[in-house]
FIGUMI-685333 format. One record per atom (N, C-alpha, C): residue in one letter; x negated, y negated, z. Coordinates in steps of 0.05 Angstrom, whole numbers, plus 5000, padded with zeros to 4 digits. Atoms other than C-alpha are relative to their C-alpha. Example, Ala and Ser with C-alpha at 12.3 -4.5 7.8 and 13.67 -1.06 7.14 Angstrom:
% FIGUMI-685333
A498250245000 A475450905156 A498249765000 S501650244999 S472750215143 S501549785014 
//
This chain:
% FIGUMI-685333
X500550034972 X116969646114 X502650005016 X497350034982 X122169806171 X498949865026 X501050094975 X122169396232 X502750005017 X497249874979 X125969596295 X500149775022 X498950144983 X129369056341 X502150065017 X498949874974 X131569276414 X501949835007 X498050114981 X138969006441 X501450155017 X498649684993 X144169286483 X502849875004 X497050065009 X151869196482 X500850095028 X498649924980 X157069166535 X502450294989 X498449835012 X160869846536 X501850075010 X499049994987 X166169776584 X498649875032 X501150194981 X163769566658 X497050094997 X502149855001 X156769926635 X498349814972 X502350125035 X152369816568 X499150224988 X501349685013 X148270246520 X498749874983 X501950035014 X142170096481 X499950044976 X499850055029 X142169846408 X497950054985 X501949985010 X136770066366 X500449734968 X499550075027 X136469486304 X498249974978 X501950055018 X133969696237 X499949854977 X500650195021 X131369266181 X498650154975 X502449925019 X128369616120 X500749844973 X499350145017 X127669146058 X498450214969 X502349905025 X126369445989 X501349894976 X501650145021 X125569345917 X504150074988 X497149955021 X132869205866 X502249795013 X498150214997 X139668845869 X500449895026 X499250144971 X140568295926 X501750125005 X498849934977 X143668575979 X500749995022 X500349954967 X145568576050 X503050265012 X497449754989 X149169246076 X499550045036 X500649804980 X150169426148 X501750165011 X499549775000 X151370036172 X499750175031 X500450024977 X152370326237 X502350025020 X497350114986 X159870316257 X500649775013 X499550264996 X160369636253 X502649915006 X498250095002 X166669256269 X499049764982 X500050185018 X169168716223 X497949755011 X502750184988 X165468186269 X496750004993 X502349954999 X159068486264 X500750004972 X500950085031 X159968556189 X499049744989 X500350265003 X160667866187 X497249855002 X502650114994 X153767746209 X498949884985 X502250025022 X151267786141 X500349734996 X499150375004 X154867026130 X498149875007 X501650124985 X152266786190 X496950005005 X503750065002 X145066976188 X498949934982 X502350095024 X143366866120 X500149695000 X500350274999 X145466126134 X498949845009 X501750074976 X143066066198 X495749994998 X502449925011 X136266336166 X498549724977 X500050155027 X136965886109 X499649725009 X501150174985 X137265276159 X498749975018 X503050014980 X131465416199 X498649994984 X502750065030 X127665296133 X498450185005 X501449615000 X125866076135 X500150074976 X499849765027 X125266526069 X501850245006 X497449705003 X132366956057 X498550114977 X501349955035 X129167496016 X501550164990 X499149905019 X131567595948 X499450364997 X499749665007 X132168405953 X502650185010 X497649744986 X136069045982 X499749905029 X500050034978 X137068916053 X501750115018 X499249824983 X139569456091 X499450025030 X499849964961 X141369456171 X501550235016 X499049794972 X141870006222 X500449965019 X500350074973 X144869966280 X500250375017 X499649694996 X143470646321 X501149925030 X499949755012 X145371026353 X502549954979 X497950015019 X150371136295 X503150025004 X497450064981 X156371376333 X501450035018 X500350204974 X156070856377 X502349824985 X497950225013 X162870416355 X498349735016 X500850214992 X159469686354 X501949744997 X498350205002 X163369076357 X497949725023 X500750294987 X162668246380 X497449914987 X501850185011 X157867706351 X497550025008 X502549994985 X151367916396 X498150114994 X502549935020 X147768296338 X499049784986 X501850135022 X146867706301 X497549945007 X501750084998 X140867416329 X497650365002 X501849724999 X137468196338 X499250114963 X499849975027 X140068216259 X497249864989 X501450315016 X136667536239 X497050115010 X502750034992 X129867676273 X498850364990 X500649785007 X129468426250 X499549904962 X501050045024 X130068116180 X497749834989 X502250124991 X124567666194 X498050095003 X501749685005 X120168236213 X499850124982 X500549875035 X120968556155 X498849884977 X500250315022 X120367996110 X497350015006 X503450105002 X113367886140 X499549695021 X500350154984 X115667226172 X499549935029 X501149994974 X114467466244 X498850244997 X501649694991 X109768006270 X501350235014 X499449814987 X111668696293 X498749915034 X501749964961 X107268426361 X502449705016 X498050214997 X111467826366 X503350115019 X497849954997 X117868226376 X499950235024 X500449754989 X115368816414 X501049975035 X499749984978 X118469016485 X501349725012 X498150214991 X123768466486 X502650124989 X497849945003 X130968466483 X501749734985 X499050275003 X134667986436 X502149984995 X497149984992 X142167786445 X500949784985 X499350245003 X146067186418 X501949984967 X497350085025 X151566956365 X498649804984 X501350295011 X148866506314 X502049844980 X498550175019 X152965906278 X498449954968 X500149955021 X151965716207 X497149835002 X502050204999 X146965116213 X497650155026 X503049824982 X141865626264 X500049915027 X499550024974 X145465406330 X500850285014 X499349964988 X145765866386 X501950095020 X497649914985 X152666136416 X499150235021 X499549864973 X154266436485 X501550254989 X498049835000 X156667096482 X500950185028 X498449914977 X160767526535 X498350315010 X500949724986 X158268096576 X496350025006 X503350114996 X150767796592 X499450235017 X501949914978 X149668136651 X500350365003 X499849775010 X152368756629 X496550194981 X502449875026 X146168736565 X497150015020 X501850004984 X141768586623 X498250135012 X500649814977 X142269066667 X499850244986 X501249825012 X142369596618 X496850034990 X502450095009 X136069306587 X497450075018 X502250134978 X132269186647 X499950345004 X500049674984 X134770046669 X498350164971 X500249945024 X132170216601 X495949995003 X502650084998 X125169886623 X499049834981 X500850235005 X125269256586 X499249795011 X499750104976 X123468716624 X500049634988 X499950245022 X124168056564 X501949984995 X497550045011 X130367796548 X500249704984 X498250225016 X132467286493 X502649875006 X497750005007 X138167066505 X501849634994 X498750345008 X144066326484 X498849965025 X500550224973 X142365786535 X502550015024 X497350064992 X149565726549 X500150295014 X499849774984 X148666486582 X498749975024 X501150004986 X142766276627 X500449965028 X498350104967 X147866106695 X500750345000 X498549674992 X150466866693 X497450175004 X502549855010 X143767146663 X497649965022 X502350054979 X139366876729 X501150255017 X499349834980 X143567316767 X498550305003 X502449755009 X139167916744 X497749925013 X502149934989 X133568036784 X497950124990 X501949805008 X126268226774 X499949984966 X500449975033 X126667986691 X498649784993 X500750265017 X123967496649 X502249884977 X498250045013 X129667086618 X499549764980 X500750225017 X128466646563 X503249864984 X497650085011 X134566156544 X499349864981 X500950095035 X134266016471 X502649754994 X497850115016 X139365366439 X499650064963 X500049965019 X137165486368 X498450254988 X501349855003 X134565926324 X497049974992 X502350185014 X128365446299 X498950055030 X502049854973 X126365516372 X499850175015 X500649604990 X126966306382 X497949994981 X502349955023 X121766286320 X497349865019 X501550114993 X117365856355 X499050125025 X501649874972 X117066166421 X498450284997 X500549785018 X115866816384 X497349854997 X503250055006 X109266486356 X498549995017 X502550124978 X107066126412 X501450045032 X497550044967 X110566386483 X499349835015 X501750064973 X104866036526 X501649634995 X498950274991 X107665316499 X502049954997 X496050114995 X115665396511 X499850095021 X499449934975 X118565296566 X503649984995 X496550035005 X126265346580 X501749785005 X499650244999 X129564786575 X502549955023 X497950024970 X133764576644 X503750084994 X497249894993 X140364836654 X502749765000 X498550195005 X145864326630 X503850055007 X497749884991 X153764286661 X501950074977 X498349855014 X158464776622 X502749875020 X498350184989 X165164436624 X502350414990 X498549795003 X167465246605 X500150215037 X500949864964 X169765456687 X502050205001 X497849824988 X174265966715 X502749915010 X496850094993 X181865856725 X500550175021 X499549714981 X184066286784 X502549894998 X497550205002 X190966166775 X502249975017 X498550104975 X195665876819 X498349945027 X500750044977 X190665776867 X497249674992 X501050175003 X187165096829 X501049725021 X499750214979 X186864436875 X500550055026 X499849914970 X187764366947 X501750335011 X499149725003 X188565026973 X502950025032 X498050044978 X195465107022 X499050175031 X501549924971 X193465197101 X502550205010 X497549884982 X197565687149 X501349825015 X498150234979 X199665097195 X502049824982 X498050185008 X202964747139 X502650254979 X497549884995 X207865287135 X501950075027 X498549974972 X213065207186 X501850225003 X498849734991 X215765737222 X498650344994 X501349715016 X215166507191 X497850065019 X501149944987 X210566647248 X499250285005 X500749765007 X211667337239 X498750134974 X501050035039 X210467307161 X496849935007 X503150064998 X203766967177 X499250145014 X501749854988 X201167457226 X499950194978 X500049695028 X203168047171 X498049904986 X501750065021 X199167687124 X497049835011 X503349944992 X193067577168 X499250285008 X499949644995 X193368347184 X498850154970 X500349935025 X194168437105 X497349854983 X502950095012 X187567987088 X498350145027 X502149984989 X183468247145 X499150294990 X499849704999 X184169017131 X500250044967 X499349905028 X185468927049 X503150095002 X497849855014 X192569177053 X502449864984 X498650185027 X197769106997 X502749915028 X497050144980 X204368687030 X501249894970 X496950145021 X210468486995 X502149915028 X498250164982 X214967957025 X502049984985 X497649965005 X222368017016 X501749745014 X498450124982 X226967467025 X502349814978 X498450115013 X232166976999 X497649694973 X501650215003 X229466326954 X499949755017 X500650204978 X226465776993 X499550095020 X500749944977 X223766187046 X498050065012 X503050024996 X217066047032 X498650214999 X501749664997 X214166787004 X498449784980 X502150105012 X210466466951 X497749805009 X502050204990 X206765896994 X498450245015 X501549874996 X205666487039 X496750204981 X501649935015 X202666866983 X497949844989 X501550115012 X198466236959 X497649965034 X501650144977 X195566147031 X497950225008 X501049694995 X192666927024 X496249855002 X502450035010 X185866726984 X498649825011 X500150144980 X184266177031 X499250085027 X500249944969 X183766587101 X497850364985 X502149735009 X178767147050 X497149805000 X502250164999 X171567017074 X498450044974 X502550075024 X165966797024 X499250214982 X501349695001 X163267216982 X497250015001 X502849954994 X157067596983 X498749924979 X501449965027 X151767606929 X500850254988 X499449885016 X153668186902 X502350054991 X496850065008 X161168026902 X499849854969 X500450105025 X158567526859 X499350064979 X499749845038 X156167926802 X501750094999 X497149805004 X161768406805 X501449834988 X498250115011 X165967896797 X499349734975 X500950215033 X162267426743 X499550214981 X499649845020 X160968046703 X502850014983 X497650045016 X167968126689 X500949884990 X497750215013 X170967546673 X497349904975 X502849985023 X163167506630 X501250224975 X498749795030 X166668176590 X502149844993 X497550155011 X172967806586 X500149834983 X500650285013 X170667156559 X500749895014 X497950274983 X173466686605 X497849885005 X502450124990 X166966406632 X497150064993 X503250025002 X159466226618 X499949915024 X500550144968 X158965986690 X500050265021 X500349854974 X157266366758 X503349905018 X496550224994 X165166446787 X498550115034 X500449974974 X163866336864 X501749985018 X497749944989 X170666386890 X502250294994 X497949704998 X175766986909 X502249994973 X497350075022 X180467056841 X502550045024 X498549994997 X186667006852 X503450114973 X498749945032 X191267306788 X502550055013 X496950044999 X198767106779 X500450124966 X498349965020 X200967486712 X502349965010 X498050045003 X206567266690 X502350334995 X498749784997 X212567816702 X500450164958 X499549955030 X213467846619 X496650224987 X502349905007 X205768186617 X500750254992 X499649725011 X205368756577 X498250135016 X501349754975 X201269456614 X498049894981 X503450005016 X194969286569 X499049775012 X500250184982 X195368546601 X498650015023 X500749924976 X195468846669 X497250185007 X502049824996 X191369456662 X496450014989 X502350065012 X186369166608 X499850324976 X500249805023 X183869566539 X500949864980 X499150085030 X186969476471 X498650154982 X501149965029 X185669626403 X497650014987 X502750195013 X179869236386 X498150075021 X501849934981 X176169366454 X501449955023 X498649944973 X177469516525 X498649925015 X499750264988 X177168856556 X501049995029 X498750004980 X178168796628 X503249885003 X497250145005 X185668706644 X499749825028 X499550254974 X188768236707 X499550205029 X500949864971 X188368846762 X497349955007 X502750004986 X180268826747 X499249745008 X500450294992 X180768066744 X499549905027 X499750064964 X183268136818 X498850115023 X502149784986 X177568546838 X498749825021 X500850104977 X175468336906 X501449805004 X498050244993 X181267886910 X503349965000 X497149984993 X188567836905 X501549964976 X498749995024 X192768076851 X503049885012 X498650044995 X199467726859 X502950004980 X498949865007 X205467956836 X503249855004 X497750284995 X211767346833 X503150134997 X496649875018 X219067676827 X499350334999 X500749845007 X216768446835 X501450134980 X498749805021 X222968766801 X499849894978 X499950145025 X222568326746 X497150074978 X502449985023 X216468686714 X500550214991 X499349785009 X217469266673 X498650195021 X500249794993 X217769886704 X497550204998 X501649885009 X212970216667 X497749845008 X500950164984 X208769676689 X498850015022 X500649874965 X208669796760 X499650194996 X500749634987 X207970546753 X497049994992 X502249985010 X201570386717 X497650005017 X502050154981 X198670036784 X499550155024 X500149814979 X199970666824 X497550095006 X502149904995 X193071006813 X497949834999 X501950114994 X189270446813 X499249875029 X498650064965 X192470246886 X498050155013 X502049784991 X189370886905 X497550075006 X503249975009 X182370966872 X497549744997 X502250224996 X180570256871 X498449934968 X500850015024 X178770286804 X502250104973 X498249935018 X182070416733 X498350084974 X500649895004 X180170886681 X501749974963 X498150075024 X181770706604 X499050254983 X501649855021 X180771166549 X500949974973 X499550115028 X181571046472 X499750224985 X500449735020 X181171606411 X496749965004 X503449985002 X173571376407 X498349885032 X502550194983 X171571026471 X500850065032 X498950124977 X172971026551 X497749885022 X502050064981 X170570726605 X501549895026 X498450004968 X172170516684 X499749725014 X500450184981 X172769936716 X500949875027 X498650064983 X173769606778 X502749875012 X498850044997 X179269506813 X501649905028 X499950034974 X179169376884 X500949785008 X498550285000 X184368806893 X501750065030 X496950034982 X190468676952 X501649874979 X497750075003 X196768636928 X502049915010 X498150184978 X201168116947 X502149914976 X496850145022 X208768086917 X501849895013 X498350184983 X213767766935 X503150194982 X497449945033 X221967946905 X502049905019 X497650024988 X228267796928 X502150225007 X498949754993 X233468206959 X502850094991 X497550005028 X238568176906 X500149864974 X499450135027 X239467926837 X500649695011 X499150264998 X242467246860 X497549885021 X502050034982 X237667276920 X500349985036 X498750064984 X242367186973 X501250205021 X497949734981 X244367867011 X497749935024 X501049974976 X243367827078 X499049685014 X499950314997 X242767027080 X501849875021 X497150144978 X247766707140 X501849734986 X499150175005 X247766117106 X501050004965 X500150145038 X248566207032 X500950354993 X499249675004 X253866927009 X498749974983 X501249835026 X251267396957 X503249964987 X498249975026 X254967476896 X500150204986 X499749785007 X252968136882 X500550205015 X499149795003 X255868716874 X498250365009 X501549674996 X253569516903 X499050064986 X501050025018 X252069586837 X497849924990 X501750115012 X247669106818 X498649965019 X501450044979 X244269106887 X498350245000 X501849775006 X242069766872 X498550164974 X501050065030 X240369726799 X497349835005 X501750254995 X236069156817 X498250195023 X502149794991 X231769576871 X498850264999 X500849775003 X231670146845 X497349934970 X501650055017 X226869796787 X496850065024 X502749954986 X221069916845 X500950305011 X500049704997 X219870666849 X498950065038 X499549974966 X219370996924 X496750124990 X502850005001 X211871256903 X497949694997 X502650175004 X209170566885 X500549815035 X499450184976 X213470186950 X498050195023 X501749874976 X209570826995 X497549855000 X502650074999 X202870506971 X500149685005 X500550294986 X204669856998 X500749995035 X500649894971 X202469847071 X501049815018 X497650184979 X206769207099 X501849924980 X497550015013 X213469077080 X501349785014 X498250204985 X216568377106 X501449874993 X498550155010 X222868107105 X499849715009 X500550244987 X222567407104 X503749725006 X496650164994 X228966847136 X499349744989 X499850335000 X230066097114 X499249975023 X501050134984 X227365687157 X502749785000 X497150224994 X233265077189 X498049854980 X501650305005 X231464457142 X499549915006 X500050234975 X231664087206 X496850075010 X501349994989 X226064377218 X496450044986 X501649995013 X221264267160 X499049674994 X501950304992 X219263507177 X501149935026 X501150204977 X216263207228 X497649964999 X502150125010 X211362787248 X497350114994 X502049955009 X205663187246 X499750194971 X499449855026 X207563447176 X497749904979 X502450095023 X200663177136 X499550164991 X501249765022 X197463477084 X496750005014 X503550034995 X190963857108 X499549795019 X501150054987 X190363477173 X498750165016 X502549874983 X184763627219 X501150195021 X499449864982 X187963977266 X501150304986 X499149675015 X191064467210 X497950194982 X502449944999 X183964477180 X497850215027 X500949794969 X181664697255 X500950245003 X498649764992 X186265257264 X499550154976 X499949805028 X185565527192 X496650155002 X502949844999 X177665657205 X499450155019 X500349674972 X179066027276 X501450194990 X497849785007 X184266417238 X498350144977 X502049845021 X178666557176 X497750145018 X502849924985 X172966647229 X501450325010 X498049794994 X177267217260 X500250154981 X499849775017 X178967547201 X496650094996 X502549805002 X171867597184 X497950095019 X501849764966 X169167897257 X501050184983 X498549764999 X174668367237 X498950144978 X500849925028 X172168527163 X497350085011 X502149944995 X164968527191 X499650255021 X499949674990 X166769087247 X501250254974 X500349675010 X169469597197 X498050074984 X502449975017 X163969457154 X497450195024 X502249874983 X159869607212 X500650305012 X499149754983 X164270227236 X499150144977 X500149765013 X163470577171 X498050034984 X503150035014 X156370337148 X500249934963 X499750035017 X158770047086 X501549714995 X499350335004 X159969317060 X502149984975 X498149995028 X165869547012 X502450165013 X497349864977 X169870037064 X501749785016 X498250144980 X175569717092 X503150185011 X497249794989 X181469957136 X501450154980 X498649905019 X186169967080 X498950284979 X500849875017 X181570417034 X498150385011 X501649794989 X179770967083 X502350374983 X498749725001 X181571787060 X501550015026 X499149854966 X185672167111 X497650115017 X502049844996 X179872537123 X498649855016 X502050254988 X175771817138 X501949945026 X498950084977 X181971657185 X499450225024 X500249784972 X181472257232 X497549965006 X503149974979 X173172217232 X500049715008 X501350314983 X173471397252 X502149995018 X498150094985 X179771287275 X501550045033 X499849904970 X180871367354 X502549845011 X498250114995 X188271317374 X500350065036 X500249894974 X189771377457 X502550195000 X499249724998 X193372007475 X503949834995 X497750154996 X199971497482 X501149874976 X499950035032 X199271177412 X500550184991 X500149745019 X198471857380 X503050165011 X497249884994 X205772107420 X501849784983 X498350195002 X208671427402 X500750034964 X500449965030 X206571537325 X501850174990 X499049875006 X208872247322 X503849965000 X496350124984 X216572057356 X500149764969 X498250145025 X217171487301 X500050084978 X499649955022 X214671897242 X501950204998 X497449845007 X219372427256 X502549855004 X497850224993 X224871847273 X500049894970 X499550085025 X223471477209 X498850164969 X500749855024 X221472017162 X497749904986 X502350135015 X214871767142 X499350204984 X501449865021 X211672087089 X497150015005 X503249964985 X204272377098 X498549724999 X501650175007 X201071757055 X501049755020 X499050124979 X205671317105 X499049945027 X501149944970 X203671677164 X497849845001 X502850084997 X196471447149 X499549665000 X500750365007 X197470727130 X501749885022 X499350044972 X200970657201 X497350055017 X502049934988 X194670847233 X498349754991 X502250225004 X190070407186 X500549695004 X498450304988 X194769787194 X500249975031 X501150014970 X193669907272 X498149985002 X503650045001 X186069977262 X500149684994 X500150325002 X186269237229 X501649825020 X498750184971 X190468957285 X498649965024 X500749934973 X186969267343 X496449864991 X503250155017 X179568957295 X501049725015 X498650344986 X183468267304 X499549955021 X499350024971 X184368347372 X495950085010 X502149854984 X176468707383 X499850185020 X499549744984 X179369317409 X498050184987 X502349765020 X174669987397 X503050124998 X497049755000 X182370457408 X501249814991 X497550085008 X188570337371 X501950135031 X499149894972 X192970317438 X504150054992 X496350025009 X201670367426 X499949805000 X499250335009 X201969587429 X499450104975 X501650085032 X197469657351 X502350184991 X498449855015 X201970207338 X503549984991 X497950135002 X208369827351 X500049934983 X499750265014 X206369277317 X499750044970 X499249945014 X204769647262 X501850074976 X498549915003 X210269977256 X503049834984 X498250255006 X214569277254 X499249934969 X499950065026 X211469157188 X501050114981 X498849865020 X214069687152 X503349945008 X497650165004 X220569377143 X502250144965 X498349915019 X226769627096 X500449754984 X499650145018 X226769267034 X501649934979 
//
């Protein structure tokens, strides 16, 4: 007897439909499977025959051969076992072919017939459900990600003694309540009270750049000595980005669901600080073993941040060029590729010399022509074009970083921080509405999109031309002068970009 048990696997930001077979026959104990298994999945055999063994089930003494189709399909991660364990069960005789039929079953199983969470839920889901399944098995510990699926029937299993049971009798299980997972999301550098714009003093100009650069998506890099407050700037980004939607929210619980990082629904903007030492697989995501979201998709719909720019390899940064672009990133392996999102702002920060000090009044540099240009030339003139504000930032006097109303998070800096979020999101909500799309934003328009939305006045459009031939803009330049005026003139609830937006613009792009 063969018996066939339906799963489906995460296969990058996508899935693909597991066929699993069971055929048991007659000669030396066995358990083979077969199927382009990774070592994990080999492993199964351990875990289910134990797990089997303590659900006071019958492991049967024969050949026991498993297919996983399609064949080659490279399979990998712990989420066959429970499709394994219940296909051998079927066979065996211990459950019914009617029992199993037109469900989907998912889940890791421990030695004693507990239940494990595995990664990429909503991924097996949604394939499943497109497939025309509409039953899902799946750990308990998945059922916070796994509601997010619409239109299914989700059944959250803790053991395997009570997947057998529901199997017999579905009409008398019910699912057992939803208990708090102490496994949450790190967004990093941006845990505990989150820093307000009012409790950075001064930088006035810095803070408008970087409400310009959250309303519109665009990348900014702030330039300045140390102590001049780029990094508070940079932590105060994720903070003035409105809520997200519901479907922000899968997007972004899916991933960090492939990743592993979380069994929980993440309901805040990431925020991702790799460390400058990250290798391009780190950043970009992939590997060896499987191609794992990296930290760019981490920062999908949120803010990749970027501490010390020259200080990351080279190769590095050049990697982040086409994803800047396309919004997405594109892995491929000898056997496997796949695409995922990538739609982040980029926000770095660096200094403007090795020591940190050129151009400081109060504090000389120490370096050398040399090393001033060694040291900037580690950021290439293609990846600096695809960053659309450029600000240098000054010390602030000390004298002028207490006084009395210096509290943490008082009401008044609370007040001003939610007219300054409310604002950005009118602004976010008109281009959404200019270009009939809840994902278009200034920053991400074609040239093509700029000429059919963008309406400059006959005086802007002279003023443009005169500075791009004055400062040599480059075409991709030209354009991200225009869309960084579009997000200004949004701010403001202008329909025209007028020469004020185009000035002001203009002021951001700053020599670095």
């Amino acid at each position: 007897m063969i018996a066939k048990v339906y799963t489906s696997t995460p296969i990058g930001y996508d899935g693909k439909m597991v066929e699993v077979e069971c055929a048991i026959s007659k000669g030396l104990t066995q358990f083979d499977i077969v199927g382009m298994a990774n070592k994990t999945v080999s492993e199964a055999r351990q875990r289910v025959r134990n797990a089997i063994k303590s659900a006071g089930l019958t492991w049967p003494s024969s050949h026991i051969t498993i297919n996983l189709a399609p064949a080659e399909l490279a399979k990998s991660g712990s989420l066959f076992d429970i499709p394994i364990a219940i296909s051998i069960l079927a066979a065996s005789k211990q459950l019914s072919l009617e029992d199993i039929k037109n469900k989907i079953f998912v889940g890791e199983l421990s030695l004693d017939g507990k239940i494990r969470p595995i990664r990429g839920i909503i991924n097996i889901l949604e394939t499943g459900k497109a497939s025309g399944f509409n039953t899902f098995i799946i750990p308990k510990l998945n059922l916070a990600q796994a509601l997010l699926v619409s239109n299914v029937k989700i059944i959250g299993i803790s053991t395997l003694s009570e997947l057998i049971s529901y199997l017999k009798n579905p009409s008398s299980y019910t699912t057992p309540p939803l208990l708090p997972n102490p496994n949450v999301v790190k967004n990093t550098e941006t845990d505990g009270e989150p820093i307000l714009l009012n409790q950075i003093h001064g930088q006035d100009f810095a803070k408008k750049a970087l409400i310009v650069a959250v309303a519109g998506r665009h990348n900014i890099i702030f330039s300045g000595p140390p102590g001049a407050g780029k990094t508070m700037l940079a932590k105060a980004a994720v903070s003035l980005m409105p809520e997200l939607t519901d479907s922000e929210v899968i997007e972004i619980t899916k991933l960090y669901s492939l990743a592993g990082m979380t069994d929980n629904v993440v309901k805040t903007r990431p925020f991702r600080s790799p460390h400058h030492t990250s290798t391009i697989v780190s950043l970009i995501g992939g590997g060896n073993s499987s191609l794992k979201p990296g930290e760019i998709s981490l920062a999908h719909l949120g803010v990749l941040y970027l501490d010390e720019l020259p200080e990351y390899p080279r190769a590095a940064l050049e990697t982040l060029r086409q994803p800047l672009e396309d919004k997405c990133i594109h892995l491929s392996r000898a056997n496997s590729h796949c695409t995922y999102p990538a739609d982040f702002m980029l926000l770095s920060t660096m200094n403007p010399c090795p020591c940190g000090y050129l151009g400081d009044g109060s504090h000389p540099c120490t370096c050398n022509n040399f090393e001033i240009n060694r040291y900037r030339r580690k950021l290439s003139g293609p990846l600096l074009d695809r960053i659309d504000i450029r600000i240098n930032v000054k010390r602030e006097k000390n004298k002028a970083l207490l006084f009395p109303s210096n509290t943490k998070n008082s009401e008044s800096d609370v007040k001003n921080q939610n007219v300054v979020k409310n604002n950005i999101t009118e602004a976010i909500k008109r281009q959404h509405l200019r270009y009939g799309d809840d994902k278009t934003y200034n920053s991400s328009l074609t040239s093509s999109q700029v000429i059919k939305y963008i309406k400059l006045e006959p005086t802007a459009k002279a003023l443009l031309n005169d500075a791009s031939e004055r400062l040599n803009l480059s075409a991709r330049s030209y354009f991200k002068v225009i869309k960084v005026a579009r997000t200004i003139a949004d701010l403001e609830g202008s329909n025209l970009v007028t020469a004020k937006h185009i000035v002001e613009s203009l002021s951001y792009r700053m020599d670095i």
